[in-house]
C-alpha positions in Angstrom: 108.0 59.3 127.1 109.3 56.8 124.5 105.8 55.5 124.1 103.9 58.8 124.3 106.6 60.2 121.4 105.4 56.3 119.0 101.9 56.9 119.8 102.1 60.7 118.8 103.9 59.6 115.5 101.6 57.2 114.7 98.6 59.9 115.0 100.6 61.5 112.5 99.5 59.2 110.0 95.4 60.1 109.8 96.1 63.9 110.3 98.4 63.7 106.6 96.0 61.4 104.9 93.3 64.2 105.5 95.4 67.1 104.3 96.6 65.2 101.3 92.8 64.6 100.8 92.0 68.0 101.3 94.4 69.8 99.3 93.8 67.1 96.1 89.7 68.2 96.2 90.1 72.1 96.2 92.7 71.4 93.4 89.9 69.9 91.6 88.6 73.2 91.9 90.8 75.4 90.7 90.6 76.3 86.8 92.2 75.0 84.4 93.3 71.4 83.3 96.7 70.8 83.5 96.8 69.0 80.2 96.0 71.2 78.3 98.4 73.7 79.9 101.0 70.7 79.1 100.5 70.7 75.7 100.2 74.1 75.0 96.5 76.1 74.0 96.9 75.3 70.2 97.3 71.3 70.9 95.3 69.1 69.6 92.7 67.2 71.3 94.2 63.8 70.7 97.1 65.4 72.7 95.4 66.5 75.4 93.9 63.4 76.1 97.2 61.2 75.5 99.1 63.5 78.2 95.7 63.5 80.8 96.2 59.6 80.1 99.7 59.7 80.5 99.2 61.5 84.0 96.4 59.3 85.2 93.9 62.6 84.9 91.7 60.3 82.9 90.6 58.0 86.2 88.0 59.0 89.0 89.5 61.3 91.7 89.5 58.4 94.1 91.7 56.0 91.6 94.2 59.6 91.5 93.9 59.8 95.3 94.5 56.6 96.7 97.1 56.0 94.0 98.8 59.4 94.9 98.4 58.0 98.9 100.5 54.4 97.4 103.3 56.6 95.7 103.8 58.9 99.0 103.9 55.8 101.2 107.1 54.5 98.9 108.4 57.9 99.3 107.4 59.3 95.3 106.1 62.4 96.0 105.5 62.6 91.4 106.9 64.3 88.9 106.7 68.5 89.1 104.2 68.8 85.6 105.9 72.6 84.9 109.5 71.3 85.5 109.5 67.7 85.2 111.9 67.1 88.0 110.7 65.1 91.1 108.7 66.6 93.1 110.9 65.3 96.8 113.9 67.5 94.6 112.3 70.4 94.4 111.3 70.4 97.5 114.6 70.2 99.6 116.2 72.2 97.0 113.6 75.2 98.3 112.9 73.9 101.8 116.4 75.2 103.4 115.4 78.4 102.8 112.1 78.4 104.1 113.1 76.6 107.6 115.9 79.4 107.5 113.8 82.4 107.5 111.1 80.5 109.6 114.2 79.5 112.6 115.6 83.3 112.5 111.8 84.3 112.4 111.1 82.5 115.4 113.9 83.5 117.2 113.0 87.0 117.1 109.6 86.2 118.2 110.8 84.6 121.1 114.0 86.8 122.5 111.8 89.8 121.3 108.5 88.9 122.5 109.2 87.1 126.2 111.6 90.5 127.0 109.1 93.0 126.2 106.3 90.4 128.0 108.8 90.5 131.5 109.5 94.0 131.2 105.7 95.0 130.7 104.8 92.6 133.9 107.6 94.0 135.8 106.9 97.5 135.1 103.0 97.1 135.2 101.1 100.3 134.6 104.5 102.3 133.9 105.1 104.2 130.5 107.5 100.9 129.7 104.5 98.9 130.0 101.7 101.0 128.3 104.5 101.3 125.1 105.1 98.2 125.0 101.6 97.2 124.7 100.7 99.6 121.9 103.4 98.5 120.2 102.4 94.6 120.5 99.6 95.9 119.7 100.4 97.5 116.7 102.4 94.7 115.7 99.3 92.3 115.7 97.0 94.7 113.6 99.6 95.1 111.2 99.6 93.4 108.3 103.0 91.3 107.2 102.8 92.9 103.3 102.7 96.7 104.9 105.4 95.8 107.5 107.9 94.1 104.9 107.3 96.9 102.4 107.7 99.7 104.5 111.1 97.8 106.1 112.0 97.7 102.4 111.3 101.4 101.9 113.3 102.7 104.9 116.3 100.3 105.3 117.0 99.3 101.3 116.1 101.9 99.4 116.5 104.8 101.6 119.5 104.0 104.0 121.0 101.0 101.8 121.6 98.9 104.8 120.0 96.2 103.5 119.3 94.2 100.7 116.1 95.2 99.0 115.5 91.1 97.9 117.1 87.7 97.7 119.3 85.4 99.7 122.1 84.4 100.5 123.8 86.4 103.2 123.2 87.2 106.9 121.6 90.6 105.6 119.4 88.9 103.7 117.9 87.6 106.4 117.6 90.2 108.6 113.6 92.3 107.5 112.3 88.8 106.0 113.0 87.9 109.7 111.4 90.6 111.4 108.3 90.9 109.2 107.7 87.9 109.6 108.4 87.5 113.4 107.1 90.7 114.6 103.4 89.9 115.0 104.7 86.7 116.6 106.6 88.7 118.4 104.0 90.9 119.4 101.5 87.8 120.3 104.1 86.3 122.8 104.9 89.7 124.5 101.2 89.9 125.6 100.9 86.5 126.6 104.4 86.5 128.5 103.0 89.6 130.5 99.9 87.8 131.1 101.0 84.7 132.5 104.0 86.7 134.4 101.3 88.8 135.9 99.6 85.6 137.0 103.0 84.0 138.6 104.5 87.2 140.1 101.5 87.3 142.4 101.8 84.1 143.9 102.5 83.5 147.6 105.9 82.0 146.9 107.6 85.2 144.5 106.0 87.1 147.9 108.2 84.8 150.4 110.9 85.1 148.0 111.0 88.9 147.8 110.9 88.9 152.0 113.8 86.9 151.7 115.4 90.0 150.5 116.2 87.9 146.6 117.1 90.3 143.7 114.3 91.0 141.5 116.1 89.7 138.8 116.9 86.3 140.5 113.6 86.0 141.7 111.9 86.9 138.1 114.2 84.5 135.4 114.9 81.6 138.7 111.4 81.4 139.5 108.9 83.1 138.3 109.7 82.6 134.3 109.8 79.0 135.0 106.6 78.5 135.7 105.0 81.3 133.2 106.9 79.5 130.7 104.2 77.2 129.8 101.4 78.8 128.4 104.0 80.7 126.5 105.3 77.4 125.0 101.9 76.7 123.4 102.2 79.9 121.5 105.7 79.7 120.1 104.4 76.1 119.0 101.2 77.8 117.3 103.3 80.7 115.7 105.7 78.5 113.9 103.2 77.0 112.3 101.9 80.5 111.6 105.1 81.5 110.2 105.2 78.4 108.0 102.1 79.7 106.5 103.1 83.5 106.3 106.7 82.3 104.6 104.2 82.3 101.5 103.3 86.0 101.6 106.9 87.4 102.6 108.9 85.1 99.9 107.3 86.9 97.8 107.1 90.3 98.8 110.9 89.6 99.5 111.3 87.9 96.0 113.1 84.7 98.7 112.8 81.0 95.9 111.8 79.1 99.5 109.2 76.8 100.0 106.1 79.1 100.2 106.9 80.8 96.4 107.1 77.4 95.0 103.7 76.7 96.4 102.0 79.9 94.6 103.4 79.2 91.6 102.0 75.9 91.7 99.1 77.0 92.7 99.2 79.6 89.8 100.3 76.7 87.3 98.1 74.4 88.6 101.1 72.1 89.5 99.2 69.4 91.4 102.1 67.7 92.2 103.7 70.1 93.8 101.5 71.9 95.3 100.3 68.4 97.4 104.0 68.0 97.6 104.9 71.2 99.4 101.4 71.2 101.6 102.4 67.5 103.4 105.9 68.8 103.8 104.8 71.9 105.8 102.4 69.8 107.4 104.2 67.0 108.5 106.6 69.9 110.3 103.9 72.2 112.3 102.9 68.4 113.5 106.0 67.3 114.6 106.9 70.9 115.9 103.5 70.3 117.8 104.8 67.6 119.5 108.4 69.1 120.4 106.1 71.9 122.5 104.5 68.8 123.9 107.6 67.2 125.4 108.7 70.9 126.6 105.7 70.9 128.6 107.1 67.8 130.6 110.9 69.1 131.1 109.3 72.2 132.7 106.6 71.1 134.8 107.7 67.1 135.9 103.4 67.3 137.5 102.3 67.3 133.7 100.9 64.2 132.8 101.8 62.9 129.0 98.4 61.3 128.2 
């Protein structure tokens, strides 16, 4: 396992390199030229140049890449070009936040999701089962803007049980959360049903149930176990999901996390930054990727860690 969890490290390595590449040539793209947004529209030209000089703009994109590649390495992530603070600062000043909402998130996909999935495959064909379904459903089509807004509508403006934006306190937490775990939610309920489905048919939950075993013992003892798998892929996928929608409900929930500072980098053209906050984000969904990996192991021992 030791080995397997080196090996899976060390992998990390090519799969950072190309999104640091990746994100540094469709920032070439974008607009503008952070110079001149540096020194203001009415600067001079001498200016311009002097700061693009003074920020290495001036050399070929590979120079500015590899030399970007050198700073990371030392653990220099640069220098914010809208802020001037260090990028690294900015960065766990608003990350916090973000692995906050995207932990609480999370949580309700799972609690939410695998109870909905076991009662649907429990009560298969029942009107428990065909409700829960529609409302997965609906869950999935929804979109995460329409959800948040409409939580913001009825619980903040209209029954002032919540706050309407911010953070800070347990109740800010509480419809960022659920907007942003509900189609998670709703993806993990289906599956979970799925794969119960699959398990609850199996000769052995048949001997178990002419043993005379609860249903209840015979459903979280034995059957979850082994439906737990497939399930575990998922929840490994969806957190990287919700690290991505954090950007979208940040801002619809006005939260300063990791995802707004992103899109106003993006929006200043913040090069820095925006690199900055991609690898960080990235570096997470992979070593999230490889929790779920070593989860596979603890709950099937006949899974081999190649």
């Amino acid at each position: 396992m030791f080995v397997y969890i080196i090996r899976r490290l060390l992998q990390m390595i090519p799969v950072l390199l190309g999104v640091i590449l990746v994100v540094f040539l469709i920032m070439q793209l974008v607009p503008g030229d952070p110079a001149v947004l540096l020194a203001g529209e009415g600067a001079s030209a001498e200016t311009v140049e002097r700061i693009r000089h003074q920020l290495g703009l001036d050399q070929p994109l590979f120079i500015q890449y590899v030399q970007y590649v050198f700073d990371v390495v030392q653990g220099d992530f640069g220098t914010s070009l809208r802020s001037n603070l260090p990028v690294f600062k900015e960065i766990m000043i608003r990350l916090p936040i973000t692995i906050e909402l995207a932990v609480a998130s999370i949580f309700i996909t799972i609690v939410l999701g695998m109870l909905a999935g076991i009662i649907s495959a429990t009560k298969q064909y029942t009107v428990s089962d065909i409700t829960i379904m529609i409302i997965a459903l609906l869950g999935v089509s929804l979109p995460s803007f329409c959800l948040g807004l409409s939580l913001i509508y009825f619980f903040s403006v209209k029954m002032h049980i919540f706050p309407v934006a911010g953070w800070g306190t347990w109740k800010h937490v509480v419809l960022p959360a659920i907007t942003l775990g509900a189609s998670g939610a709703a993806i993990v309920a289906r599956m979970t049903r799925s794969t119960m489905l699959d398990v609850i048919r199996q000769d052995y939950i048949r001997t178990a149930k002419a043993k005379g075993l609860k249903l209840r013992i015979i459903i979280y003892k034995h059957a979850l176990k082994n439906a737990l798998i497939p399930v575990i892929t998922v929840v490994g996928l969806q957190f990287g999901v919700l690290l991505g929608g954090t950007v979208l409900v940040e801002s619809v929930f006005a939260i300063n996390g990791l995802g707004r500072l992103i899109v106003d980098a993006i929006r200043m053209r913040d090069l820095p930054v925006v690199q900055g906050g991609v690898l960080v984000a990235s570096m997470i969904f992979v070593l999230v990727n490889l929790a779920v990996d070593v989860l596979y192991r603890n709950f099937n021992k006949r899974i081999e860690l190649d």
